[in-house]
FIDO-351090 format. One line per field, with one value per residue (C-alpha): residue number from 0; x, y, z. Coordinates in Angstrom, 3 decimals, always signed. Example, Ala and Ser with C-alpha at 12.3 -4.5 7.8 and 13.67 -1.06 7.14 Angstrom:
<nodes>
num	[0_1] $
c1	[+12.300_+13.670] $
c2	[-4.500_-1.060] $
c3	[+7.800_+7.140] $
</nodes>
This chain:
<nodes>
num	[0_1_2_3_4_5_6_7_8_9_10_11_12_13_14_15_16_17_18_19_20_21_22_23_24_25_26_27_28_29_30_31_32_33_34_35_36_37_38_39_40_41_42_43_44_45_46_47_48_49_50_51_52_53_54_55_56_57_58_59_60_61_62_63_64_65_66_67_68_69_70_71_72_73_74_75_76_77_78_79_80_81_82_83_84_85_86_87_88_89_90_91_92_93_94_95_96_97_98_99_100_101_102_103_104_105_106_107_108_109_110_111_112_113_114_115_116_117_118_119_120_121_122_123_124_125_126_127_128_129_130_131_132_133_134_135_136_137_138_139_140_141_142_143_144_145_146_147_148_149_150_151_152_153_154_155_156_157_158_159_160_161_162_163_164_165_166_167_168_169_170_171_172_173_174_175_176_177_178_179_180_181_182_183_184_185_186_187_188_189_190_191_192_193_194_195_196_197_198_199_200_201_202_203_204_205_206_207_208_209_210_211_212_213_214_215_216_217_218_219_220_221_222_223_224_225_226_227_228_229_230_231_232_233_234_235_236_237_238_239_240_241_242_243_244_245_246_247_248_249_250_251_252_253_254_255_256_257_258_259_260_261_262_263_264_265_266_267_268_269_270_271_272_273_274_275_276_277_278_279_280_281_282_283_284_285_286_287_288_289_290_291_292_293_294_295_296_297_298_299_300_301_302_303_304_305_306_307_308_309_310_311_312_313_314_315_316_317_318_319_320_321_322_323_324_325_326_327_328_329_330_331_332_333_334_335_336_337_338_339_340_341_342_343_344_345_346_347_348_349_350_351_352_353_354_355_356_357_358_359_360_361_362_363_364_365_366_367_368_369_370_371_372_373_374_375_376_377_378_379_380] $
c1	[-77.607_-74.863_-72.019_-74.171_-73.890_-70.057_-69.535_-70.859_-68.676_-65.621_-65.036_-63.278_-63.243_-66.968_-67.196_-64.889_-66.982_-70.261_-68.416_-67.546_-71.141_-72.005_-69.406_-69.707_-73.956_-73.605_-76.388_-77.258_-78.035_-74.442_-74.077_-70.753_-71.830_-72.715_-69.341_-66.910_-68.725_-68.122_-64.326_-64.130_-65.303_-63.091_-60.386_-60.673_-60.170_-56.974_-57.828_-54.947_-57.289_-59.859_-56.837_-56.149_-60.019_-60.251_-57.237_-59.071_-62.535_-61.123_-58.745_-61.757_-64.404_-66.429_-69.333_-67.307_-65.750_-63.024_-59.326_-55.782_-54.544_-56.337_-56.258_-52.725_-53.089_-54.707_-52.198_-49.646_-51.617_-52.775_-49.159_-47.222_-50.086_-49.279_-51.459_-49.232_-51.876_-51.370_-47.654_-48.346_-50.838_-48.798_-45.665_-47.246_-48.319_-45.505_-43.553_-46.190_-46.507_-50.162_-51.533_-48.678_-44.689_-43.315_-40.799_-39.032_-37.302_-39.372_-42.037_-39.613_-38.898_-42.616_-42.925_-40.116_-41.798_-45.435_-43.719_-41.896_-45.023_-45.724_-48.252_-48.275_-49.243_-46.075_-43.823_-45.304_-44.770_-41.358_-40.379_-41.338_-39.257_-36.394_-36.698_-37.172_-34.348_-37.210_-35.700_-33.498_-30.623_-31.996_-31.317_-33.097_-32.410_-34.041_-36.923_-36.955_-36.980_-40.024_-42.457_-41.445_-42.909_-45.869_-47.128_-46.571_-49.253_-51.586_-53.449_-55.760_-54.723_-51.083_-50.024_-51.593_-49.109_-46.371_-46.496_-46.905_-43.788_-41.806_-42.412_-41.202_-37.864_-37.276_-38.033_-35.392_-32.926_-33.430_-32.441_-32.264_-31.042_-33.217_-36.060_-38.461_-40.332_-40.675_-41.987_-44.340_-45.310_-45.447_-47.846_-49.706_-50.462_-51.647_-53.415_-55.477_-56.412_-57.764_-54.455_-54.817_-50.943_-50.129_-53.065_-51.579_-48.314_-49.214_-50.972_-47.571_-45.541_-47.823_-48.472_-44.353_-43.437_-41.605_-41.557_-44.092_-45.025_-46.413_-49.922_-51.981_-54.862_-54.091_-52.519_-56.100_-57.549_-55.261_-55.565_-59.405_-59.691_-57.217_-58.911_-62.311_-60.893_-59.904_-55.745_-55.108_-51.917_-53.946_-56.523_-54.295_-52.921_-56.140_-56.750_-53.269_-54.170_-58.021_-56.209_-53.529_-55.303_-53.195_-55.556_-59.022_-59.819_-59.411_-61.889_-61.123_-64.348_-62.835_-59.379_-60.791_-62.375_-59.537_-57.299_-60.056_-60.519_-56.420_-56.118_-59.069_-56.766_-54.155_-52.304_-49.247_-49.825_-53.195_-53.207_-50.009_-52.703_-54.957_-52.415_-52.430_-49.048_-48.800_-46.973_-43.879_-43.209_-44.195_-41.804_-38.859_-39.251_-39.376_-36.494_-34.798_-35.163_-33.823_-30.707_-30.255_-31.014_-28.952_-25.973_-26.445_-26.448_-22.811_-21.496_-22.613_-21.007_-17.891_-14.798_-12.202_-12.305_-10.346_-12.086_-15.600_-15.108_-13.537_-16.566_-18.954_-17.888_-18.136_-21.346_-23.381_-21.850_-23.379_-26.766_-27.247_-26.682_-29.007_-31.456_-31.256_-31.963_-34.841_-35.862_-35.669_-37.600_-40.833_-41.089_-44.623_-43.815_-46.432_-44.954_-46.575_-45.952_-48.905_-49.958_-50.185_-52.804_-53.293_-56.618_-57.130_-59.168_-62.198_-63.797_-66.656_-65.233_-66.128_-63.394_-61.873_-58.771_-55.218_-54.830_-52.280_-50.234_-48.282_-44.638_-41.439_-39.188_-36.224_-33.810_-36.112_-35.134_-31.460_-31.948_-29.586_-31.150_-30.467_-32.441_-35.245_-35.230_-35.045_-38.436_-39.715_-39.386_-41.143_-44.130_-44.791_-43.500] $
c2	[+107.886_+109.455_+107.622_+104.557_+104.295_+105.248_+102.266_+99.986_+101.290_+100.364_+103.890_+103.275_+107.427_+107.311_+104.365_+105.829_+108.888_+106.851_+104.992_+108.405_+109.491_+106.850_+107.195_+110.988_+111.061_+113.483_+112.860_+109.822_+108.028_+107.808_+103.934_+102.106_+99.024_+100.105_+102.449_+99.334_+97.655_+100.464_+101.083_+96.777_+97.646_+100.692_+99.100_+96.278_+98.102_+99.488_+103.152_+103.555_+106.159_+103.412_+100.460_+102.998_+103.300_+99.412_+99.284_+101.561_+100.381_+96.376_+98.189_+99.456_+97.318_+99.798_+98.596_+95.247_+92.553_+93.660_+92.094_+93.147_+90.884_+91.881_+95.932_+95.455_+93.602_+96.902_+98.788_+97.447_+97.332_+101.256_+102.447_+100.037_+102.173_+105.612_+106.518_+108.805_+107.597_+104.453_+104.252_+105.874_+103.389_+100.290_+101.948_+102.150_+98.395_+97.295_+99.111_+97.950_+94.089_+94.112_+92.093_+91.763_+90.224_+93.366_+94.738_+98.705_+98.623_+98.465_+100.360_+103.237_+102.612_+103.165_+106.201_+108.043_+107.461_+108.873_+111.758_+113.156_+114.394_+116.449_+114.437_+115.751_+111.764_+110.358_+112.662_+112.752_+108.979_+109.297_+111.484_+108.990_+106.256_+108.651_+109.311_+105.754_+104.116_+102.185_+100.963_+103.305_+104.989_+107.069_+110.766_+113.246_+116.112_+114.396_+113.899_+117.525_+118.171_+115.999_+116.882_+120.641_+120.025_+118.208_+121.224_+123.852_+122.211_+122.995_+119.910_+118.673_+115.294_+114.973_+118.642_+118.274_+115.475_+116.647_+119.736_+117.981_+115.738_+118.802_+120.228_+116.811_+117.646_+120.978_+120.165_+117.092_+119.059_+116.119_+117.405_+121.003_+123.068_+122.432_+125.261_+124.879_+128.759_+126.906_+123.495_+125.541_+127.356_+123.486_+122.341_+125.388_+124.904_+121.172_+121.847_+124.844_+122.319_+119.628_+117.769_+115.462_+114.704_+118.504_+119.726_+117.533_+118.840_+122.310_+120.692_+120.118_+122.360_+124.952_+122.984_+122.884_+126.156_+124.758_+127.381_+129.397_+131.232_+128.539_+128.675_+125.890_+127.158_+126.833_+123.363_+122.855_+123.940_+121.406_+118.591_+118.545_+119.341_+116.556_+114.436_+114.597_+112.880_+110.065_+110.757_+108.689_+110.631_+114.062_+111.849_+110.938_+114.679_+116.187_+114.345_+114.578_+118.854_+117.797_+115.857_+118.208_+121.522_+122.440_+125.039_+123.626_+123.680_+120.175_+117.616_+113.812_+112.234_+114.342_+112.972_+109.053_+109.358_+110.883_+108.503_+105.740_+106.638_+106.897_+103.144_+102.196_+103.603_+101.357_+104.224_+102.488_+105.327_+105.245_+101.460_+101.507_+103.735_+100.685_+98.555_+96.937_+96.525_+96.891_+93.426_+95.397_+96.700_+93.338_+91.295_+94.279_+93.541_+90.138_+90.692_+92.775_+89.596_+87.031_+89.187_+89.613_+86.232_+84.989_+86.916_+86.018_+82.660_+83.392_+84.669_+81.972_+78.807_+80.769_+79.758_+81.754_+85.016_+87.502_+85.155_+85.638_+89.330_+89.722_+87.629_+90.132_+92.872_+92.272_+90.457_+93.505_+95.955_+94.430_+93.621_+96.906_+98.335_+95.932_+97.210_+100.344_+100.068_+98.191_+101.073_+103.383_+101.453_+101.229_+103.834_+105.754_+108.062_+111.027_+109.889_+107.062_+105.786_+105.134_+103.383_+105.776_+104.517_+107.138_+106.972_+109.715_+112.216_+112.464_+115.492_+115.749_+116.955_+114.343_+115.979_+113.308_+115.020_+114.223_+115.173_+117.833_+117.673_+120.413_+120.023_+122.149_+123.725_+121.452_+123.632_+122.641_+118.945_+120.199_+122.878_+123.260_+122.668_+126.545_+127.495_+125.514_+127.116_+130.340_+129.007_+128.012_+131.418_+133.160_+130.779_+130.340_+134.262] $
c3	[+65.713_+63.628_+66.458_+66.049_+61.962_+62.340_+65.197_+62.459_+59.770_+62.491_+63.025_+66.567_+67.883_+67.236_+69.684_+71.897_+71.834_+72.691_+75.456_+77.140_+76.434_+78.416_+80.876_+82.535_+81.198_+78.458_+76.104_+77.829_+81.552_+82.843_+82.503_+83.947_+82.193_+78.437_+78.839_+79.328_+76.456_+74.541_+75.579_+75.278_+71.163_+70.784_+71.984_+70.075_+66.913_+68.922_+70.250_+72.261_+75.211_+75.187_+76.172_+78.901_+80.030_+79.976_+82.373_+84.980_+84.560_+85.188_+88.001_+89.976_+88.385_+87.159_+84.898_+84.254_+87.172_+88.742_+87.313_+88.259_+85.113_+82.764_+83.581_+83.419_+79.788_+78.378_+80.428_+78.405_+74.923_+75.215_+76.354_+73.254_+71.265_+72.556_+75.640_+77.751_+80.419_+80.078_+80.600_+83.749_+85.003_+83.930_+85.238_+88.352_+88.744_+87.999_+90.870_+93.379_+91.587_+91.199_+88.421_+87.550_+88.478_+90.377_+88.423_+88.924_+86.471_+83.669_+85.942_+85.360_+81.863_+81.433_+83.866_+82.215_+78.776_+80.710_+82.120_+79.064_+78.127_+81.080_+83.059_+86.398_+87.228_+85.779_+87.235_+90.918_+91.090_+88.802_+91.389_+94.664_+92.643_+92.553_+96.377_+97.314_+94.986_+93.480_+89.499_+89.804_+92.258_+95.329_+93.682_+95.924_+93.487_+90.534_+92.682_+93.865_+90.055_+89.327_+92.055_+91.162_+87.438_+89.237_+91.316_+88.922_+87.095_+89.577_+88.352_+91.180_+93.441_+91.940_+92.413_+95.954_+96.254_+95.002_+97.058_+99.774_+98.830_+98.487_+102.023_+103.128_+101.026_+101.991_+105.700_+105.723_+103.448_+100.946_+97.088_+98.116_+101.450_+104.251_+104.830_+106.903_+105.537_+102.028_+103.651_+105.391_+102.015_+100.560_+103.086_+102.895_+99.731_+99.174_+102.871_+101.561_+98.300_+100.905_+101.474_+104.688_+105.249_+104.964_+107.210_+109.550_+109.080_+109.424_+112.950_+113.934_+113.085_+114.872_+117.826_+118.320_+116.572_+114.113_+111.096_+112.660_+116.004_+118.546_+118.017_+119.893_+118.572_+115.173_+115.289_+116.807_+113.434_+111.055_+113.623_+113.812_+109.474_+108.931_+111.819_+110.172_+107.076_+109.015_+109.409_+112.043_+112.946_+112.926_+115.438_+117.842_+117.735_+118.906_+121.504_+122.745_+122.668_+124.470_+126.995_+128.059_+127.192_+124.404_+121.943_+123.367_+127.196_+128.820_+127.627_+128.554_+126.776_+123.765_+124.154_+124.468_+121.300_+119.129_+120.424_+120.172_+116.300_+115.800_+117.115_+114.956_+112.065_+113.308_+114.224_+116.773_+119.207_+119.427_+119.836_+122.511_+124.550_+124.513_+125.548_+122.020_+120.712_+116.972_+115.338_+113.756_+117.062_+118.582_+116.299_+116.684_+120.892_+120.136_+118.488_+120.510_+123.453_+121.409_+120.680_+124.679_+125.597_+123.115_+124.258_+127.822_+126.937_+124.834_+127.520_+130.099_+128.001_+127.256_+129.303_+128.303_+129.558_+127.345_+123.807_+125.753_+126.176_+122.655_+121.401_+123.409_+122.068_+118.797_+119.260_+121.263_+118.539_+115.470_+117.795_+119.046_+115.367_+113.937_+116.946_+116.044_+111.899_+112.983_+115.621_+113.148_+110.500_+113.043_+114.958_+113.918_+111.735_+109.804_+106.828_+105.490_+102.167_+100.613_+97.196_+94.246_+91.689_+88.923_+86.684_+83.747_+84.367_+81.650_+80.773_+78.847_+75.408_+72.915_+70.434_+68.383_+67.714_+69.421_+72.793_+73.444_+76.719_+79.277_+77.834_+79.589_+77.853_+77.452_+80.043_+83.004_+83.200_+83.100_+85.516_+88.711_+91.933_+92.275_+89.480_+90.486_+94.092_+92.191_+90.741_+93.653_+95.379_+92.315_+92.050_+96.134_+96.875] $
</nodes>
């Protein structure tokens, strides 16, 4: 009653407050659709948390029709007002172009701005655009840096991430000096949190004793944890190990089914194994026969001998470099890049005071990579 009387005074926390009320059921039926009219009121009056909630709820159509556009409008209106959350969010649509014109650049503009106040969200994805040269130049050490703040935060899905992210760095010697121990410790970690990239890694790495003593058995273990989440990667894995033996004894109705499940994934293997041949690989062959017909065909209608075998040369050179970028660029790899979507996480505290936020001290975003390793060490033993 007392929210009620202040929502029609204009006090916009108090409808902010009823919205979450309504939102995570305290007080209250939880109700999707009263909570976005709520957050539509709030927001309104121009509560900058409740511009951020209107940009998930119309992300993921929750309690209101789905709209990329329009999330992205209140996106933008609750990070101009201040939502750390909200710079996150918009930063991140606008480096994948949904609902809005793609644009990395100001994507990191708004992910810098997110992560300066020590969102593990902002800098796990501040950290991929770092890797990937996306708005900004490819700096694996800056990236290093950012999933590093990410995982000490311990802070559910993005730490998981971001440790997994790491591994990937320390394995490739990407940002830091390749060790494979303090991948290991990297996967580890997001894997024992639920991580279904890392338990697949940790699959791997024990299946081939890379970090660790061979252990079939154990690779067995990751493989099938992974493989009931639906990794296609980790599918295809097991039944590899149930069709040669490897950790389990030889099953072959086992093996069909991983494998079966991996295609169904899309997972290139899985569907090579079906004879199905996945269209990157199908347009890189296609390719790849163009390029050789077309330089039979040079070397057919080419009379002069030393111009044709000049000609040749040069010609197969930049072809068979060209083949193998493109090689590269499709073979199946465990290291998909998937979409990162952030949403804030709501608790049930109906407090109406400011929101205070996990800040570093100002030394750790100027820290050498060695100091950070030396942190590393400490946190992960």
């Amino acid at each position: 009653i007392c929210y009620h009387r202040a929502e029609k005074q204009g006090n916009k926390d108090a409808m902010f407050n009823i919205a979450t009320m309504y939102h995570v059921g305290e007080g209250v039926s939880k109700d999707l659709k009263e909570a976005a009219s709520w957050y539509l009121k709030a927001g309104k009056y121009g509560h900058p948390r409740a511009m951020n909630m209107l940009g998930i709820f119309y992300r993921h159509g929750y309690g209101i029709k789905r709209d990329d556009e329009e999330a992205v409008r209140w996106d933008r209106r609750g990070a101009e007002a201040g939502s750390p959350h909200a710079k996150v969010n918009l930063g991140c649509m606008l480096l994948i172009g949904r609902g809005v014109t793609y644009d990395p650049i100001e994507g990191v503009k708004w992910l810098k701005e997110g992560a300066s106040y020590g969102l593990a969200e902002g800098q796990l994805r501040l950290g991929r655009a770092y890797e990937q040269g996306e708005g900004l130049d490819k700096d694996y050490q800056e990236a290093f840096k950012y999933y590093l703040m990410a995982a000490l935060q311990e802070n559910g899905a993005p730490s998981d991430d971001a440790y997994y992210f790491l591994g990937q760095l320390y394995e490739e010697g990407n940002g830091t000096k390749k060790n494979i121990k303090l991948a290991n410790r990297a996967y580890l970690r997001a894997a024992k949190n639920g991580h279904p990239k890392a338990e697949e890694e940790l699959g791997h790495h024990y299946r081939f004793g890379h970090g660790f003593a061979r252990d079939c058995v154990e690779a067995v273990k990751w493989y099938r944890i992974s493989a009931n989440k639906g990794t296609p990667g980790a599918q295809y894995a097991l039944g590899e190990m149930y069709e040669m033996g490897q950790g389990v004894p030889i099953n072959q109705k086992q093996a069909d089914y991983w494998i079966k499940k991996s295609a169904e994934g899309g997972y290139a293997m899985g569907l090579l194994r079906f004879g199905i041949i996945p269209s990157d690989l199908q347009t890189w062959l296609e390719e790849k026969e163009l390029s050789r017909s077309q330089n039979i065909s040079h070397e057919e209608s080419n009379q002069d001998q030393e111009e044709s075998l000049s000609k040749k040369d040069i010609s197969n050179n930049d072809i068979q470099q060209q083949v193998e970028e493109t090689e590269h660029a499709l073979i199946p790899t465990f290291f998909p890049v998937e979409e990162i979507l952030n949403q804030e996480v709501i608790t049930k505290g109906l407090s109406t005071s400011n929101q205070s936020y996990f800040t570093y001290p100002s030394w750790v975003y100027g820290a050498s990579m060695t100091t950070l390793t030396l942190v590393f060490y400490y946190v992960f033993g």
